[in-house]
N, C-alpha and C positions, 0 to 999 in steps of 0.2 A: 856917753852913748846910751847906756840903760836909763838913762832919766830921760834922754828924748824920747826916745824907744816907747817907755811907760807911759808917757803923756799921751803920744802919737795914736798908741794902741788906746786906750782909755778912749780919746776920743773919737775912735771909731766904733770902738762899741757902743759907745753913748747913741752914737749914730744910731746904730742898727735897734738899739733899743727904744729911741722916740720914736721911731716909725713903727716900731711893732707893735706895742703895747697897745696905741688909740685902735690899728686896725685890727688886729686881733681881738682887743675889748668889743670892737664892731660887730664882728663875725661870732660872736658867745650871744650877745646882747640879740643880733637878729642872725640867724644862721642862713637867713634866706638870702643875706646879702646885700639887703636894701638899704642898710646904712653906708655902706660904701659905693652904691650905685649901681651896683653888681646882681645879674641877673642869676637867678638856678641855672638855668640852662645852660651858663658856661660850665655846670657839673658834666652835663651829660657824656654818656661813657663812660666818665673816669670813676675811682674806687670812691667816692663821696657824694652821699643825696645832700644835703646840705655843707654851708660852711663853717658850720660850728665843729670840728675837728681839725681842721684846718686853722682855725681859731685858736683853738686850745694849743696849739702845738708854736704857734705864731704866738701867743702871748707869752708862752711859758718860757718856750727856749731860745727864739728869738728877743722876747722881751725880757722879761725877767730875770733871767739867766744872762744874757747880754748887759743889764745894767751891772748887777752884781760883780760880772768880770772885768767892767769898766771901773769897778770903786779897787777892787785887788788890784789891779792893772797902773790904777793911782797910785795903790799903796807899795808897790812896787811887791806883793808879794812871791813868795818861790816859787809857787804854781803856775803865778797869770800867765804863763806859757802855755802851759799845757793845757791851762782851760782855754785860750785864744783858738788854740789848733781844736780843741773839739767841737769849740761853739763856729769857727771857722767849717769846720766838714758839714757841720750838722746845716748848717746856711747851705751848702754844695747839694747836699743830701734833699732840701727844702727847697731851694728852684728845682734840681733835675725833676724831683716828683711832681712841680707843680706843672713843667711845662710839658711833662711827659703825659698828665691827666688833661690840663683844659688848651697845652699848644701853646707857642710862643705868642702871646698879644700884648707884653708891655715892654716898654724900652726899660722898664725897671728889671726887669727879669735877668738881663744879662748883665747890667749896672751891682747887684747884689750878688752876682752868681762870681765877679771880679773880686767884689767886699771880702767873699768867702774865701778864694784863696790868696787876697790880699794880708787876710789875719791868719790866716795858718801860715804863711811866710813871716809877719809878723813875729807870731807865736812861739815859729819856729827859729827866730835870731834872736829871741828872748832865752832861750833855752841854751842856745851854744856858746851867749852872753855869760850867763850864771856860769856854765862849765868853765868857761875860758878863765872868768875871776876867780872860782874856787879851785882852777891849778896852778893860779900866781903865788897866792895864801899857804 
């Protein structure tokens, strides 16, 4: 069950990490948005003149961080549980702010915002996994 488990989670993080990395590399490289099509204006009001923080945060922890717990997550390491569930919140954390600054306008937003606490369920039956095997032992 933890070898499906690991694959499963793996490559959902994988997921979440091709998609972040080229858009967030987007949003660092033009902050104005215009490599992804994306006007300033959908800033307005919210806490961001630009989308280069937005950026950084979409590459770093969405991408970077998400590839990384996709390779533990292979490796079947102890943790990849626990970093599932926090790069899982942190995705929960990363829609609610985004749609609470420029508004619900993409059908990806509630699509990723499942991803999130898809892997923190995940995450979280990797964990009680490990438990359950380390009270047979």
């Amino acid at each position: 069950m933890k070898k499906r488990l690991s694959i499963l989670l793996g490559i959902l993080q994988l997921f979440v990490a091709i998609g972040a990395l080229p858009a967030g590399y987007s949003m660092m490289v033009e902050p104005d948005g215009g490599g992804l099509g994306m006007s300033p204006a959908l800033l307005e009001g919210s806490l961001f003149h630009s989308f280069l923080i937005p950026g950084i945060f979409l590459f770093t922890v969405n991408g970077i961080l998400n590839l990384a717990a996709a390779f533990f997550s292979f490796r079947k390491a102890w943790f990849a549980g626990y970093l599932a569930m926090l790069l899982g919140i942190a995705m929960l954390i990363w829609i609610s702010v985004q749609i609470a600054s420029v508004g619900l306008s993409s059908v990806l937003q509630p699509l990723y915002f499942i991803i999130g606490c898809v892997e923190i369920y995940m995450g979280w039956r990797w964990i009680r996994l490990a438990k359950h095997e380390k009270s047979i032992n």
